[in-house]
N, C-alpha and C positions, 0 to 999 in steps of 0.2 A: 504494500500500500504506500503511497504518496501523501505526502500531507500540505495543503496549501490556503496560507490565509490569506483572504482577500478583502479590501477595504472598500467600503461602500458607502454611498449617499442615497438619504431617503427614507431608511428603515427609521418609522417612529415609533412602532408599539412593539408589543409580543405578537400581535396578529400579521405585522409586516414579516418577522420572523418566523412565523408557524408559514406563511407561505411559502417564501424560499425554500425551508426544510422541505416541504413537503413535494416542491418544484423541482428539489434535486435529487429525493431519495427515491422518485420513480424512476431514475437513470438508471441505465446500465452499470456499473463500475462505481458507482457512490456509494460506500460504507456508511461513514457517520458525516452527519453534519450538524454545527453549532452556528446559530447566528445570533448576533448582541448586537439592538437597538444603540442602546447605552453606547458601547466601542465602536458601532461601525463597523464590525468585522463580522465576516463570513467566514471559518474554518471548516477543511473537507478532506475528510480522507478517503481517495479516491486511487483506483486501478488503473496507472499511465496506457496499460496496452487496450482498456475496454473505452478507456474518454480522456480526452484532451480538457488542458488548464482553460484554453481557451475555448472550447465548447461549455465549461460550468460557467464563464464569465459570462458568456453569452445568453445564457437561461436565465443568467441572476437579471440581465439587463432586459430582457423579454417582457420579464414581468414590474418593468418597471423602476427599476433600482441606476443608481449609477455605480459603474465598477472605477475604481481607481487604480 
């Protein structure tokens, strides 16, 4: 597993969080994920040969988020 934190604009509640989580862990290759309102941050441990960094950046901004 790969572990990658990524820094975000936009997330205000727990509810912006319970979406991403839930946006990424029907991925293929997403183990865990953590997102904090509060930090900005998006943390993912994720499988480099089932999905790319930048395909999880890309979900997180789909739904609305900015990736930094």
């Amino acid at each position: 597993m790969t572990f990658i934190e990524i820094r975000t604009k936009g997330m205000h509640c727990g509810s912006c969080e319970q979406l991403i989580k839930e946006s990424l862990l029907c991925q293929t290759g997403i183990g865990k994920v953590n997102a904090s309102h509060r930090s900005g941050t998006v943390t993912i441990d994720f499988d480099s040969e089932k999905i790319e960094a930048e395909e999880i950046k890309r979900i997180i901004k789909s739904e609305g988020y900015e990736v930094e």
